[in-house]
PyMOL CGO cylinders between C-alpha atoms (Angstrom):
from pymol import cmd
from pymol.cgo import CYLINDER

trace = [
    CYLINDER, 0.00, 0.00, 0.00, 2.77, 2.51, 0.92, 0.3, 1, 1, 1, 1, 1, 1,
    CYLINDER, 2.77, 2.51, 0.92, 6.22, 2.71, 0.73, 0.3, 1, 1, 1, 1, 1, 1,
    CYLINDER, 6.22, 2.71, 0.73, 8.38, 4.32, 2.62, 0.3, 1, 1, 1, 1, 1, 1,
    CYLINDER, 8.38, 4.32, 2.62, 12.23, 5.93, 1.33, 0.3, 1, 1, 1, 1, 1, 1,
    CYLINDER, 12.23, 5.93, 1.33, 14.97, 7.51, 3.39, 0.3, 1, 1, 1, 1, 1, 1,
    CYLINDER, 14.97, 7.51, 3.39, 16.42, 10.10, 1.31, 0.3, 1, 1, 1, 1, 1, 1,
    CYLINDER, 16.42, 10.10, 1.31, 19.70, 10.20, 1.16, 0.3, 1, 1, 1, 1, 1, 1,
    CYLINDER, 19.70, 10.20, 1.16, 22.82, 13.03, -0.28, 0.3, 1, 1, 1, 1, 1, 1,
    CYLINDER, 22.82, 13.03, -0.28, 22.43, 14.25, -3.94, 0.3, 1, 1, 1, 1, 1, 1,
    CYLINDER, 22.43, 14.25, -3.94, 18.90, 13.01, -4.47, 0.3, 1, 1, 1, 1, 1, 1,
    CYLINDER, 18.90, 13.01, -4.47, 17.29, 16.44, -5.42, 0.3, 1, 1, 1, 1, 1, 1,
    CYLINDER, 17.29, 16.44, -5.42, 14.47, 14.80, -6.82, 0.3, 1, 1, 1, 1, 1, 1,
    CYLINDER, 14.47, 14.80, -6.82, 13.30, 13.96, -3.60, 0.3, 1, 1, 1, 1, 1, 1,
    CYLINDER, 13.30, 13.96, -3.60, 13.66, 16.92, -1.63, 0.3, 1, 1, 1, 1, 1, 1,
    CYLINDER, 13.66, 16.92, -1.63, 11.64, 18.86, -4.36, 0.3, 1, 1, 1, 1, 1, 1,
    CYLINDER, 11.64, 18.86, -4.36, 8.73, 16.44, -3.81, 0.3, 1, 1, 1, 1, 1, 1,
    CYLINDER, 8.73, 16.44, -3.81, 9.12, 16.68, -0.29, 0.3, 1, 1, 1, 1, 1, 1,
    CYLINDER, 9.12, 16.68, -0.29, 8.76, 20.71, -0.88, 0.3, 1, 1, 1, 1, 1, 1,
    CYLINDER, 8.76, 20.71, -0.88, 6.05, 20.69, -3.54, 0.3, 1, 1, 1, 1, 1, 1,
    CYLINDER, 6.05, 20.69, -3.54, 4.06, 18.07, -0.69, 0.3, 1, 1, 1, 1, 1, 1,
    CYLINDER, 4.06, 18.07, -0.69, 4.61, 20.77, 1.97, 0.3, 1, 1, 1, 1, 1, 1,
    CYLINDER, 4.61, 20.77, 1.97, 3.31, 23.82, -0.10, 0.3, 1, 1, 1, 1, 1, 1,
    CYLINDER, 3.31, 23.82, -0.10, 0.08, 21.41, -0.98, 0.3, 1, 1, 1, 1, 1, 1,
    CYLINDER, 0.08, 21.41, -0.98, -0.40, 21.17, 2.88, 0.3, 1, 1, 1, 1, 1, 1,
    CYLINDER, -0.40, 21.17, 2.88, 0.63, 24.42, 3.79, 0.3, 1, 1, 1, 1, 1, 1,
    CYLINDER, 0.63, 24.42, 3.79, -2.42, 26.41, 1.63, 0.3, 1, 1, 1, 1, 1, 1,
    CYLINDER, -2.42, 26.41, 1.63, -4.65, 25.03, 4.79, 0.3, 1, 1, 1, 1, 1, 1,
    CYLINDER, -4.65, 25.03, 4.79, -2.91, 24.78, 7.54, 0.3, 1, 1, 1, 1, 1, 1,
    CYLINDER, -2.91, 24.78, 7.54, 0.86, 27.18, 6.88, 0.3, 1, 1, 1, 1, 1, 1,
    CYLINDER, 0.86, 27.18, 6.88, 3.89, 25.73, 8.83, 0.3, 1, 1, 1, 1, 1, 1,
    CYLINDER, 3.89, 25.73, 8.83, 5.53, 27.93, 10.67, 0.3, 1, 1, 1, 1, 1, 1,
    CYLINDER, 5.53, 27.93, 10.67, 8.78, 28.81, 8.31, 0.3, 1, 1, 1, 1, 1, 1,
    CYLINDER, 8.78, 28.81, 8.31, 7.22, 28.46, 5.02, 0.3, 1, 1, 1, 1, 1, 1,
    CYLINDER, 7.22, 28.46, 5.02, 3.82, 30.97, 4.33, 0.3, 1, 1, 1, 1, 1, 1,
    CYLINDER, 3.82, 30.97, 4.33, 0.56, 29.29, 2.30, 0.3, 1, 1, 1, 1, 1, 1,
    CYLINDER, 0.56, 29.29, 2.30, 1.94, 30.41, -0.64, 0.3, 1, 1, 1, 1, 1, 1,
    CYLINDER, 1.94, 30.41, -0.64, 5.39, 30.67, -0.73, 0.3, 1, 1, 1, 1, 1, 1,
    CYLINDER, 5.39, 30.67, -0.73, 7.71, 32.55, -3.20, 0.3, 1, 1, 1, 1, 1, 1,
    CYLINDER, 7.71, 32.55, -3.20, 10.49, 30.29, -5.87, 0.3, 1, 1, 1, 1, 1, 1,
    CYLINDER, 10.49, 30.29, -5.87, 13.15, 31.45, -3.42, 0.3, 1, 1, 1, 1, 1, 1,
    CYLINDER, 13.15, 31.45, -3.42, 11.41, 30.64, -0.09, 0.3, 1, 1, 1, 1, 1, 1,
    CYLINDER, 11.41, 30.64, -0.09, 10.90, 27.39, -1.89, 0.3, 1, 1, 1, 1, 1, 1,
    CYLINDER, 10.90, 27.39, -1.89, 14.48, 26.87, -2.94, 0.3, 1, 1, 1, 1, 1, 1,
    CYLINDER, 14.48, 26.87, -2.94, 15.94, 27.83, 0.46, 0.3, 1, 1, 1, 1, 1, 1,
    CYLINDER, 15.94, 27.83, 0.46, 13.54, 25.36, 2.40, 0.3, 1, 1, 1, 1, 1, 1,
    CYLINDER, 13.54, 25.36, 2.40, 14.99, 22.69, -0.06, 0.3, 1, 1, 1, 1, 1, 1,
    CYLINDER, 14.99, 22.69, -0.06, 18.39, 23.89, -0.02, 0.3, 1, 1, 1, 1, 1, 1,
    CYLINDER, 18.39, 23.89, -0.02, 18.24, 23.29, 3.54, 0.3, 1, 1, 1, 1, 1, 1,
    CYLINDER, 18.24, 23.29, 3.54, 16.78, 19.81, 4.07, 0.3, 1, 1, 1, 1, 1, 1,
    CYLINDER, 16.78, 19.81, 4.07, 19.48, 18.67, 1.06, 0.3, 1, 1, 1, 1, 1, 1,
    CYLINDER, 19.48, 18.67, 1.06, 22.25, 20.46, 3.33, 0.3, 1, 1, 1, 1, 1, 1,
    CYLINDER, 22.25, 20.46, 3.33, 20.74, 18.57, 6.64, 0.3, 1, 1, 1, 1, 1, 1,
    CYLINDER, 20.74, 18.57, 6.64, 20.41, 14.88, 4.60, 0.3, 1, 1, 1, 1, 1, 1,
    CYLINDER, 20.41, 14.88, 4.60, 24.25, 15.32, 3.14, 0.3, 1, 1, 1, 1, 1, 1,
    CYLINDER, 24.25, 15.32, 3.14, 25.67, 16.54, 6.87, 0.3, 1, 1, 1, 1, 1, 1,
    CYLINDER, 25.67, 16.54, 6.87, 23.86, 13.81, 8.34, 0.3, 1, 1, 1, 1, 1, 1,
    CYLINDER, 23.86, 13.81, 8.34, 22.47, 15.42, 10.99, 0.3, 1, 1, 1, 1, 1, 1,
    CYLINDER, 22.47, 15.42, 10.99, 18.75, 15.42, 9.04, 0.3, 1, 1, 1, 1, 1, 1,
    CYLINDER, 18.75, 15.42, 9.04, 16.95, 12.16, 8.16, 0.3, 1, 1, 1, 1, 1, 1,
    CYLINDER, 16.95, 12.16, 8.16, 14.51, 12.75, 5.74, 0.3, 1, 1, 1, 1, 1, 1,
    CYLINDER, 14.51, 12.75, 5.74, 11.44, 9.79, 5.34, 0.3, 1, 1, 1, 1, 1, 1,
    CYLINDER, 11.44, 9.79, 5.34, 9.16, 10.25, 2.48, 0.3, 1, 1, 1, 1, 1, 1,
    CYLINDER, 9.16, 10.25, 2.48, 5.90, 8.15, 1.86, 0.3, 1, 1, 1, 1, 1, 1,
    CYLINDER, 5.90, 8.15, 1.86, 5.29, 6.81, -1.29, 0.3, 1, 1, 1, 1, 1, 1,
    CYLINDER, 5.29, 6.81, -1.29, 1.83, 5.74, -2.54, 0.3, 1, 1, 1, 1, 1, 1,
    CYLINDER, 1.83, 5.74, -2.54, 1.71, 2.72, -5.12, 0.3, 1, 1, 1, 1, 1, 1,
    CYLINDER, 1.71, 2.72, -5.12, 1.81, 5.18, -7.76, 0.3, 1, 1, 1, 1, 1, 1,
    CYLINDER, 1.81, 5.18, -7.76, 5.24, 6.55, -7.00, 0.3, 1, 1, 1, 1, 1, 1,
    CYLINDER, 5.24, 6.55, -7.00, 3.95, 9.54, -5.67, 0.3, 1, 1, 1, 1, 1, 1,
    CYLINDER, 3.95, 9.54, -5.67, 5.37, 11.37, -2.45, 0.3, 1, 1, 1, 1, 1, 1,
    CYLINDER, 5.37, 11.37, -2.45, 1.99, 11.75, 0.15, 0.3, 1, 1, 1, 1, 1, 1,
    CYLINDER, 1.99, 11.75, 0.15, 3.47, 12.08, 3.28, 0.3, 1, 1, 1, 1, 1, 1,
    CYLINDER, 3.47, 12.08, 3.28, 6.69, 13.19, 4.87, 0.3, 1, 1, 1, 1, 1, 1,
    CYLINDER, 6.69, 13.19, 4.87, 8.85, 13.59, 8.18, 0.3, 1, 1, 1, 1, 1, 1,
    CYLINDER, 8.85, 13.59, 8.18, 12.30, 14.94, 8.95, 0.3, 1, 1, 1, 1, 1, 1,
    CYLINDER, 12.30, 14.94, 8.95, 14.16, 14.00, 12.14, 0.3, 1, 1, 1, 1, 1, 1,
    CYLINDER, 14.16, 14.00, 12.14, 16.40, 16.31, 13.19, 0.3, 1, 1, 1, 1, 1, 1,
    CYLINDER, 16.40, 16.31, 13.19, 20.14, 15.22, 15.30, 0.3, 1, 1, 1, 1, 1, 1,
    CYLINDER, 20.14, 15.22, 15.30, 21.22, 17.47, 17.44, 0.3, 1, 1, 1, 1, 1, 1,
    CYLINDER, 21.22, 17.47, 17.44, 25.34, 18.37, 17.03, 0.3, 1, 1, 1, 1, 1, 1,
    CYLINDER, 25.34, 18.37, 17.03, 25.71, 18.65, 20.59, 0.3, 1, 1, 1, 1, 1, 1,
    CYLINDER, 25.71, 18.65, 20.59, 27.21, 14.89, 22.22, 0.3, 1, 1, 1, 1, 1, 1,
    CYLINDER, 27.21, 14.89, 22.22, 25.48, 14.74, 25.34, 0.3, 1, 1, 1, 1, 1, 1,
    CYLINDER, 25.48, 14.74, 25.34, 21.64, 14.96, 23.19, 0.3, 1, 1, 1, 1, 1, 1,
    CYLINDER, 21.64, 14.96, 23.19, 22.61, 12.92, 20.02, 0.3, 1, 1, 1, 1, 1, 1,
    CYLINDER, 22.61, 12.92, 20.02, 19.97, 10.51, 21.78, 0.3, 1, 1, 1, 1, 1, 1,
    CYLINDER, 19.97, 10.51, 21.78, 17.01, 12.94, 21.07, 0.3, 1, 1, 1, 1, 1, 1,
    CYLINDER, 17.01, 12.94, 21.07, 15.40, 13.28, 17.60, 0.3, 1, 1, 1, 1, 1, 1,
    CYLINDER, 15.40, 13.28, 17.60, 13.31, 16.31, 16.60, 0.3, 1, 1, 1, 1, 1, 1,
    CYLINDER, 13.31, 16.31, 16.60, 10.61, 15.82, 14.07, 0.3, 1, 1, 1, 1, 1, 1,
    CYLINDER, 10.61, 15.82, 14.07, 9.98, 18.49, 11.43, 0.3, 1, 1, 1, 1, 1, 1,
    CYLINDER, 9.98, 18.49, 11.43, 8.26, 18.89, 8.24, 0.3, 1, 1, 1, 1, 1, 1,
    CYLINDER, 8.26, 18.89, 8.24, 5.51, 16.52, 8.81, 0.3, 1, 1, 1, 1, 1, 1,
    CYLINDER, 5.51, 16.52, 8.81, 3.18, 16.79, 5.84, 0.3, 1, 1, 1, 1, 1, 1,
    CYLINDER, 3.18, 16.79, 5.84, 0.18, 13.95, 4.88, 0.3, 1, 1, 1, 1, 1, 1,
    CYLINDER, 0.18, 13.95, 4.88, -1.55, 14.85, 1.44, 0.3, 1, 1, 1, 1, 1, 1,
    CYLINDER, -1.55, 14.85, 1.44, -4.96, 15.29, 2.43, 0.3, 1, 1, 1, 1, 1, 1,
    CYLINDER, -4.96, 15.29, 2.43, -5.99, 12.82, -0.19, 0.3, 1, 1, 1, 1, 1, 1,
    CYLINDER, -5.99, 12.82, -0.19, -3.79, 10.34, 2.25, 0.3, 1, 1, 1, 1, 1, 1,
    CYLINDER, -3.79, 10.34, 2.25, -5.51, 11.37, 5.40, 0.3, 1, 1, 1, 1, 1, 1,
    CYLINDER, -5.51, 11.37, 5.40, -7.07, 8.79, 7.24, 0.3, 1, 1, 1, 1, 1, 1,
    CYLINDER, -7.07, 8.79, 7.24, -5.47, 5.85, 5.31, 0.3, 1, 1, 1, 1, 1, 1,
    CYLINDER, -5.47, 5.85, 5.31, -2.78, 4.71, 7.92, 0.3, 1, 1, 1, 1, 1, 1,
    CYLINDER, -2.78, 4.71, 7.92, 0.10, 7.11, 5.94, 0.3, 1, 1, 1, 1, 1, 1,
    CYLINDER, 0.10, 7.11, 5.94, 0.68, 8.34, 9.90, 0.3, 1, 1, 1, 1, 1, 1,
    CYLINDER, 0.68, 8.34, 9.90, 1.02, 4.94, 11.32, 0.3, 1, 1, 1, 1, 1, 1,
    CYLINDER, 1.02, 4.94, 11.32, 2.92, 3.40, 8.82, 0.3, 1, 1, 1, 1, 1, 1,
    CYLINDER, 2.92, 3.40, 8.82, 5.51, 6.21, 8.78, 0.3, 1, 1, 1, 1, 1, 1,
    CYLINDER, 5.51, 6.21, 8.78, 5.24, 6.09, 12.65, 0.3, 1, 1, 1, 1, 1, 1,
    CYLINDER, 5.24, 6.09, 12.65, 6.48, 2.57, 12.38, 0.3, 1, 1, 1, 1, 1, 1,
    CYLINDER, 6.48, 2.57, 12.38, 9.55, 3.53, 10.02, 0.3, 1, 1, 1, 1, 1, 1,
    CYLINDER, 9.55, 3.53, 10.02, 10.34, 6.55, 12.01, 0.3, 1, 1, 1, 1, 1, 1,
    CYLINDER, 10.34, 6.55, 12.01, 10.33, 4.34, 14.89, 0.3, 1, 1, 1, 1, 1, 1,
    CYLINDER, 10.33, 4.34, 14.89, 13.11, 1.35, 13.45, 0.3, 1, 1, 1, 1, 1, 1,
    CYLINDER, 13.11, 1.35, 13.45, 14.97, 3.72, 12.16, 0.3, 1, 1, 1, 1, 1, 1,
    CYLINDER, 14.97, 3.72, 12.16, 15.42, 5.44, 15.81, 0.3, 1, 1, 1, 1, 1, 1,
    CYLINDER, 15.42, 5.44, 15.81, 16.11, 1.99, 17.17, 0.3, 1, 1, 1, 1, 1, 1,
    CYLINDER, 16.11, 1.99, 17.17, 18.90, 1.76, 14.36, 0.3, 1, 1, 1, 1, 1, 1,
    CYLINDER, 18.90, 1.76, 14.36, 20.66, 5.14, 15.22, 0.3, 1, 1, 1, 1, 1, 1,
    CYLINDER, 20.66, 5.14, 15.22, 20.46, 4.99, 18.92, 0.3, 1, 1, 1, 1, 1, 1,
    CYLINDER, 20.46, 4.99, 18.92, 17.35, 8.10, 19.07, 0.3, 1, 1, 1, 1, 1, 1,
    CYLINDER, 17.35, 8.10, 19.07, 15.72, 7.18, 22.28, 0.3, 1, 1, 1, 1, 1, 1,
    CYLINDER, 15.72, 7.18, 22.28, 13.30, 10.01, 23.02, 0.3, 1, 1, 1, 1, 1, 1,
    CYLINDER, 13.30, 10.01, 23.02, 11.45, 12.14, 20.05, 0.3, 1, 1, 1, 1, 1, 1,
    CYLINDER, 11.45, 12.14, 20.05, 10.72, 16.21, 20.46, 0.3, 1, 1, 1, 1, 1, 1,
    CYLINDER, 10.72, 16.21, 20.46, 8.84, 18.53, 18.04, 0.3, 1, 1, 1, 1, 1, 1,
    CYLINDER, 8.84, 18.53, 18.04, 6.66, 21.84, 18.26, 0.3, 1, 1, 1, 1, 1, 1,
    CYLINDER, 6.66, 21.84, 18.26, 3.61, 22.04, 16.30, 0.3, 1, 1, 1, 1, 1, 1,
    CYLINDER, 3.61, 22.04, 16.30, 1.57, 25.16, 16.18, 0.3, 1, 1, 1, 1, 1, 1,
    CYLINDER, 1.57, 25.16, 16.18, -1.17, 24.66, 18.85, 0.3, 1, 1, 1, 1, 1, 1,
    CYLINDER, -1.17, 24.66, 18.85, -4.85, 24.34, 18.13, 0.3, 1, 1, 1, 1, 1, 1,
    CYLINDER, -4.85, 24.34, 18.13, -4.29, 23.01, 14.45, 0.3, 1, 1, 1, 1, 1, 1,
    CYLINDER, -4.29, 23.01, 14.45, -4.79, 19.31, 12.89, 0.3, 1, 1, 1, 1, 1, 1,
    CYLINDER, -4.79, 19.31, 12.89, -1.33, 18.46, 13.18, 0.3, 1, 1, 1, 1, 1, 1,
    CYLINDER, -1.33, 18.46, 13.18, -1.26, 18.81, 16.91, 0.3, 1, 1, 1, 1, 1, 1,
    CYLINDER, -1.26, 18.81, 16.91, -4.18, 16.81, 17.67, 0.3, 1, 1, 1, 1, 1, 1,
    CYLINDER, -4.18, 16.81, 17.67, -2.73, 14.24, 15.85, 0.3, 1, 1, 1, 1, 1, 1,
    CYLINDER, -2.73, 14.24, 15.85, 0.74, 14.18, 17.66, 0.3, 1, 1, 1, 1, 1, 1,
    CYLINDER, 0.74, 14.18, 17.66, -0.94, 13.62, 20.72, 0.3, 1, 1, 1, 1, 1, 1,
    CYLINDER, -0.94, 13.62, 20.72, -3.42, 10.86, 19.09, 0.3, 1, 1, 1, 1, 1, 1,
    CYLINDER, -3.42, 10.86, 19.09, 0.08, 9.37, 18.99, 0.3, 1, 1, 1, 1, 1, 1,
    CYLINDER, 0.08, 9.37, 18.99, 1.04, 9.80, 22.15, 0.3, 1, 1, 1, 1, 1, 1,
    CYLINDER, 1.04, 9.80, 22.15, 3.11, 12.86, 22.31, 0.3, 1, 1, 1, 1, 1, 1,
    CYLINDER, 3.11, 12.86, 22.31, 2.61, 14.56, 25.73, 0.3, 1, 1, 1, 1, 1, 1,
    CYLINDER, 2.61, 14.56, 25.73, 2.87, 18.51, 25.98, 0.3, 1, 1, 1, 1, 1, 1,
    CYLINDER, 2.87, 18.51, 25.98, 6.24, 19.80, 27.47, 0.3, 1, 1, 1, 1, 1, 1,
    CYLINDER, 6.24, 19.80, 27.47, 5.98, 23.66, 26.84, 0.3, 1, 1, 1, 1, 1, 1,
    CYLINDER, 5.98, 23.66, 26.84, 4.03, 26.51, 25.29, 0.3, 1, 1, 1, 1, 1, 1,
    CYLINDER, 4.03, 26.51, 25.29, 4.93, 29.48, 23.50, 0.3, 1, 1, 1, 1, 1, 1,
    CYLINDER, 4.93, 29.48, 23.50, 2.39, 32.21, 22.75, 0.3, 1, 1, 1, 1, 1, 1,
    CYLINDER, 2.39, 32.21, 22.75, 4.34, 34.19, 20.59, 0.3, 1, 1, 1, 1, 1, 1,
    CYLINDER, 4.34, 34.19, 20.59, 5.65, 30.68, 18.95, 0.3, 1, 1, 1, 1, 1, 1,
    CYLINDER, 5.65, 30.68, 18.95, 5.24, 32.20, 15.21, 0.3, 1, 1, 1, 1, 1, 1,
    CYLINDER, 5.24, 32.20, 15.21, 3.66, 34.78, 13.25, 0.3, 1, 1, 1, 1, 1, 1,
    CYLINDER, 3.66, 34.78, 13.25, 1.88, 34.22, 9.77, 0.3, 1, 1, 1, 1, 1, 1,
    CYLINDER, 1.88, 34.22, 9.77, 1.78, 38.12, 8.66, 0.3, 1, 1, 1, 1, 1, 1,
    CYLINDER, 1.78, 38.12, 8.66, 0.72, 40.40, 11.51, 0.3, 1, 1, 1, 1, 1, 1,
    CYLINDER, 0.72, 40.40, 11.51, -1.25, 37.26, 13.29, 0.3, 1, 1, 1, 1, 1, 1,
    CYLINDER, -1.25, 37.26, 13.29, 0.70, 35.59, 16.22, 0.3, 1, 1, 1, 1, 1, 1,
    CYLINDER, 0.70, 35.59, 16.22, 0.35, 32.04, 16.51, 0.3, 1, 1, 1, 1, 1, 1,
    CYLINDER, 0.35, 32.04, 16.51, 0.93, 30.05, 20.02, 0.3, 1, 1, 1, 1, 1, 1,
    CYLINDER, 0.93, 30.05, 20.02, 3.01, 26.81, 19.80, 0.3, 1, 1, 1, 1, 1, 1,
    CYLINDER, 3.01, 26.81, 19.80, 3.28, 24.03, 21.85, 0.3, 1, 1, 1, 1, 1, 1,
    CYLINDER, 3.28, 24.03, 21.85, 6.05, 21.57, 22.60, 0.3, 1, 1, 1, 1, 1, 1,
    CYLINDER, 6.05, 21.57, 22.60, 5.39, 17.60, 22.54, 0.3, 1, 1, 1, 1, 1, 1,
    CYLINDER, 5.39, 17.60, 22.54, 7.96, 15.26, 23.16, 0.3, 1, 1, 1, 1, 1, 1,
    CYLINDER, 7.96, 15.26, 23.16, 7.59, 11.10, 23.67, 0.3, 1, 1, 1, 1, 1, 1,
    CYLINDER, 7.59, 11.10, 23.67, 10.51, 8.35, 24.32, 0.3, 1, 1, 1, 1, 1, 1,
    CYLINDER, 10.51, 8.35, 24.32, 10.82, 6.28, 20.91, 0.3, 1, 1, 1, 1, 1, 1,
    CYLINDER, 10.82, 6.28, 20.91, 10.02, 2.48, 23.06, 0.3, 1, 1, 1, 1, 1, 1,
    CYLINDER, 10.02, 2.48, 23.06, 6.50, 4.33, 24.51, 0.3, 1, 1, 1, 1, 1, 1,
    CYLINDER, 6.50, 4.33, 24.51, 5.88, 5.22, 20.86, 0.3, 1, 1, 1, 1, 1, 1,
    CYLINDER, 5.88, 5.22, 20.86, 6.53, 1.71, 19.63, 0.3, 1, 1, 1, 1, 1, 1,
    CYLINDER, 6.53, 1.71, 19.63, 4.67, 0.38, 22.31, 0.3, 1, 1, 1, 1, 1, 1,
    CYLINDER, 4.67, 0.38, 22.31, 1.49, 2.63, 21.49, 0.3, 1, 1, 1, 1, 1, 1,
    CYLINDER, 1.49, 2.63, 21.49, 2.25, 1.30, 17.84, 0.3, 1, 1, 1, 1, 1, 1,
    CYLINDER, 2.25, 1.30, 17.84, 2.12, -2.34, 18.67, 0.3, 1, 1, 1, 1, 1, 1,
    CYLINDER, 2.12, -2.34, 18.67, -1.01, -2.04, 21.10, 0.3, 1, 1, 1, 1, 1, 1,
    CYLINDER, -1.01, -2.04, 21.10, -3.04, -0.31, 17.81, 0.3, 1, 1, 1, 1, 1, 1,
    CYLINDER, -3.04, -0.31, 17.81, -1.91, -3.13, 16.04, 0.3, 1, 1, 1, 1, 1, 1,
    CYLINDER, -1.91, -3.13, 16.04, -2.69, -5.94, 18.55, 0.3, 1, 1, 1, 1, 1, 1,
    CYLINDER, -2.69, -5.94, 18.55, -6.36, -3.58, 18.75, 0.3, 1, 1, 1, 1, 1, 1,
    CYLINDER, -6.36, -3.58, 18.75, -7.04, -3.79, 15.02, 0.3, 1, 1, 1, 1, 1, 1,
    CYLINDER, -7.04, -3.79, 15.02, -6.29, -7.48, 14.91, 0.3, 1, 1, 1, 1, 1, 1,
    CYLINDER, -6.29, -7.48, 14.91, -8.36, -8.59, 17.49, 0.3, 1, 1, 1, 1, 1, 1,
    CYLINDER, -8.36, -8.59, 17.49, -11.38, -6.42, 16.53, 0.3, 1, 1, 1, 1, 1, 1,
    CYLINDER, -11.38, -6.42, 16.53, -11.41, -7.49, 13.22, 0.3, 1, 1, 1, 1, 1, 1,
]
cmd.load_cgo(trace, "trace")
């Protein structure tokens, strides 16, 4: 049903699908660092930076690929550089295709996200997510507990936005992964 790809150093390609997936998403609900309708070079710098992140290896970048090829949902972890918190991994640009909504895309990329932590030695996940918005309900849906709040977390034009800050150890994760799991199965 889906597919899921860890992009790796010099695949362009992939980066601009991850962009053109984030400016679909962002017309209805704007991230934080890009606007609803961004301009070329807001464009080019977000994917000059995720390439940058991939080929430093400090940024892991999983796309979601439907059975057509196409890219419908996204995730990047973030390392820190700093030694004594290479064991945390912050998520950023999370984007589902609304046409993917709804279809397991989350879970299944949950469960990639959550081998390939287990892999690099990420114990505990961190992200912020603009509060009151889709995206946050459905971090916590997943088991991402609240942290910290920021009221004036970002601005979209004159509008400030508050944020909030969700974090969630990577075995509680798998756990809540494997209970849905063990759920579905048994109901159906």
């Amino acid at each position: 049903m889906y597919e899921c790809v860890w992009l790796t150093a010099g695949i362009d390609s992939g980066v601009a699908e991850v962009i053109r997936l984030i400016e679909t998403v962002s017309v209805d609900e704007p991230f934080v660092g890009l606007p609803a309708k961004p301009t070329a070079e807001e464009s080019t710098a977000l994917q000059a930076k995720l390439a940058a992140g991939i080929a430093s290896g400090q940024t892991y970048v999983l796309t979601v690929r439907a059975a057509s090829g196409e890219v419908v949902a996204c995730v990047a972890i973030n390392r820190p550089a700093t030694a004594n918190q290479r064991h945390i991994g912050e998520l950023t640009t999370g984007a589902v295709h609304p046409d993917h909504r709804g279809g397991g895309v989350v879970t299944t990329a949950f469960r990639e996200v959550v081998r390939h932590c287990e892999e690099i030695g990420i114990d505990v996940l961190r992200l912020d997510v603009r509060a009151g918005i889709r995206a946050e309900r459905l971090w916590r849906s997943y088991g991402f507990a609240e942290y910290g709040r920021l009221d004036d977390y970002g601005r979209i034009g004159a509008e400030s936005y508050s944020g909030v800050y969700l974090a969630q150890p990577v075995e509680q994760l798998k756990s809540r992964l494997f209970d849905k799991e063990v759920s579905r199965a048994q109901q159906g």
